[in-house]
C-alpha positions in Angstrom: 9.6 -17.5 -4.8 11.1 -17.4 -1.4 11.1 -13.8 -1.2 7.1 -13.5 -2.0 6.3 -16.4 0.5 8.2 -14.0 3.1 6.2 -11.2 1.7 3.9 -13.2 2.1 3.9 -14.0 6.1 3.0 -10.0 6.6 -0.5 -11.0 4.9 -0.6 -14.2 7.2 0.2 -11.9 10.3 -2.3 -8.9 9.5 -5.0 -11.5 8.7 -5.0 -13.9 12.2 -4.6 -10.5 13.8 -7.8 -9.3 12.4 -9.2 -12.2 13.6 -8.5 -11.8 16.4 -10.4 -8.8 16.8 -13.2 -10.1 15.5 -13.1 -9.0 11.8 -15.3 -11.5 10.1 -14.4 -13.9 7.2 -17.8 -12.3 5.1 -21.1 -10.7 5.4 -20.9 -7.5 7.8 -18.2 -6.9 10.3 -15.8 -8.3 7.2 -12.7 -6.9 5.9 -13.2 -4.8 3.0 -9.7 -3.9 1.7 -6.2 -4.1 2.6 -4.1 -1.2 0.5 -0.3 -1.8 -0.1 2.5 -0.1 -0.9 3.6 -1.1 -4.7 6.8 -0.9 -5.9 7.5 -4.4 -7.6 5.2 -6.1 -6.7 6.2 -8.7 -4.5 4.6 -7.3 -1.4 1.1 -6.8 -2.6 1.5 -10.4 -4.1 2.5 -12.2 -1.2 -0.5 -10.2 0.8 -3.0 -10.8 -2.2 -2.5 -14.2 -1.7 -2.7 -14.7 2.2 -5.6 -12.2 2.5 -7.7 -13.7 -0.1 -6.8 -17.2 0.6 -10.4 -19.4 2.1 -9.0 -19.5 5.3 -9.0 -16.0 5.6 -10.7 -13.4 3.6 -11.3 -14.4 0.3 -13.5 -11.6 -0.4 -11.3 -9.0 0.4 -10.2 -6.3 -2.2 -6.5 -5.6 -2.0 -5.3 -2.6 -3.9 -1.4 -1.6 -4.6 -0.5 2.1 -3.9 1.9 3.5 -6.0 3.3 7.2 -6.4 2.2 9.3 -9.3 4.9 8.7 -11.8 5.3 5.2 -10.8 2.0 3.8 -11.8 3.3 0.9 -13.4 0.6 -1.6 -11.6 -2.1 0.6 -12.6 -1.3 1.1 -16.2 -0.6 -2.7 -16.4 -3.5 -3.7 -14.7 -5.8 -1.7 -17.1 -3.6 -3.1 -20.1 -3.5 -6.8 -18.7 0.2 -7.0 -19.5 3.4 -5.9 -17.8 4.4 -1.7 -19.0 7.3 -0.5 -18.6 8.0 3.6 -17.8 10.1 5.9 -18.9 11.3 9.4 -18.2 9.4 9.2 -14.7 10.0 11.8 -12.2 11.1 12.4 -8.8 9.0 11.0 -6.0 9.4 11.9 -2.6 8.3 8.1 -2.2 11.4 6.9 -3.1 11.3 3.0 -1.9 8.3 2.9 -4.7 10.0 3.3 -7.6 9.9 0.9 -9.8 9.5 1.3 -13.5 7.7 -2.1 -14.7 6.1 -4.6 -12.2 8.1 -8.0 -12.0 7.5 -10.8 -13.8 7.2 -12.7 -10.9 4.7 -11.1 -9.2 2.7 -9.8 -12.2 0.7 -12.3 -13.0 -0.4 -12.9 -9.5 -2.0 -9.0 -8.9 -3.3 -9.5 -12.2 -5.5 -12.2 -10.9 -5.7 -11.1 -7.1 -5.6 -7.5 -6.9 -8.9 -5.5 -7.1 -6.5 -2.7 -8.9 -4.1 0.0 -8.0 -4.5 3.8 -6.4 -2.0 6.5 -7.3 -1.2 9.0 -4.6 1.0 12.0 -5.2 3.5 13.9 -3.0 1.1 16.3 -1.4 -0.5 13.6 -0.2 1.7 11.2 1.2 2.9 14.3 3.7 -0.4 14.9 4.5 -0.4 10.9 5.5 2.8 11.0 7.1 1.8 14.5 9.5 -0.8 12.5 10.5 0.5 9.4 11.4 2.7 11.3 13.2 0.6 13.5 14.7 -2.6 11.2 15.8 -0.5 7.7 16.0 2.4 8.3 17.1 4.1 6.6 14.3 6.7 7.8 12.1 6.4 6.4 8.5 9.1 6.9 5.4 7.0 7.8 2.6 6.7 5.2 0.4 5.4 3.7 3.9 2.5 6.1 3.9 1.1 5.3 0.7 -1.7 3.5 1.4 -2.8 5.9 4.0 -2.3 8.7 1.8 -4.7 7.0 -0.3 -7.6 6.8 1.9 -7.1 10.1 3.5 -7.5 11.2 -0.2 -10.6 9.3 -0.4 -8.7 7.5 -3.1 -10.9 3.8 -2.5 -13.5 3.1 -4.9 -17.1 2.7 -3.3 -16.7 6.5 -1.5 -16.9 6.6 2.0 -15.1 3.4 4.1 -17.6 4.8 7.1 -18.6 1.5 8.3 -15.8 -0.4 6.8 -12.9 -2.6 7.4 -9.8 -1.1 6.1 -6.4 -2.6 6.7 -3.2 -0.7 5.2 0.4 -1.5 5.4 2.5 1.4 6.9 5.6 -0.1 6.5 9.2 1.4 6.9 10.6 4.0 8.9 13.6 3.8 7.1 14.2 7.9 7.2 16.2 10.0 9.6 15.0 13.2 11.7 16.5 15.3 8.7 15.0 13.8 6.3 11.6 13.6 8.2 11.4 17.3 9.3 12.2 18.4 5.6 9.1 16.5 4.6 6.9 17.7 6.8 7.8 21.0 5.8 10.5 22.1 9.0 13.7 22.3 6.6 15.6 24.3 9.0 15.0 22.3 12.2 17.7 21.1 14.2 17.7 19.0 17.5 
């Protein structure tokens, strides 16, 4: 349980920083969702849990992103039990795949989560050129997940025009390599 409570303290940090620009507990001007990238689960458990807690915003959907392929989260959510995969494919999000959500965790985003999106390869480069592109931020894939998903228009609800949407873009655990090949510059060299 150590591990989620450290998990955990990026859902603590996120939250007092929306409060501090003014993001408000309910009604308008609140947060909407926070999307998070899924691979076991312990990550969008520990943030399930500080975002929604009363102190912060309990109302808040949080969602898992996971790659197509590694839907675990989604199919278990649906099924209300842990499933395991088999026979999954490559994923250029490679830090998201896990095959079964843990047992740790599971029963947590069973109760906390509002569900989980499922973005595909095409679309975590898109995310990744942009952040990139109009952030300055260089994201490994699996990092781009959750903006993948709203770029997609992946969120329940259609348009987040007027919303509050937080996503983790974690890791930038990839070399220049490895970064130009997925953005689609295999033969670059610096």
């Amino acid at each position: 349980m150590s591990l989620l409570a450290g998990q955990g303290s990026c859902g603590v940090e996120l939250c007092e920083q929306c409060l501090e620009r003014g993001v408000a507990r309910e009604g308008a001007g609140r947060l909407h969702a926070l999307l998070v990238p899924t691979g076991g689960g312990g990550l969008a458990a520990g943030c399930a849990l500080a975002t929604r807690a009363p102190q912060f915003f309990p109302g808040a959907a949080v969602y898992a992103v996971e790659p197509e392929g590694y839907d675990d989260h989604a199919l278990s959510l649906a099924k209300g039990e842990r499933v395991g995969l088999v026979g999954n494919p490559p994923s250029l999000c490679d830090s998201l795949q896990a095959v079964s959500p843990g047992a740790n965790t599971f029963p947590i985003n069973a109760r906390l989560l509002a569900g989980a999106l499922v973005v595909g390869d095409e679309e975590v480069r898109h995310a990744m050129r942009v952040a990139f592109e109009m952030l300055q931020i260089v994201l490994e894939p699996g990092g781009a997940a959750g903006l993948a998903a709203v770029l997609a228009g992946k969120l329940p609800g259609g348009s987040i025009r007027g919303k509050t949407i937080c996503i983790i873009a974690s890791g930038g655990n990839l070399n220049l390599e490895k970064f130009a090949k997925v953005l689609g510059c295999p033969n670059s060299k610096m």
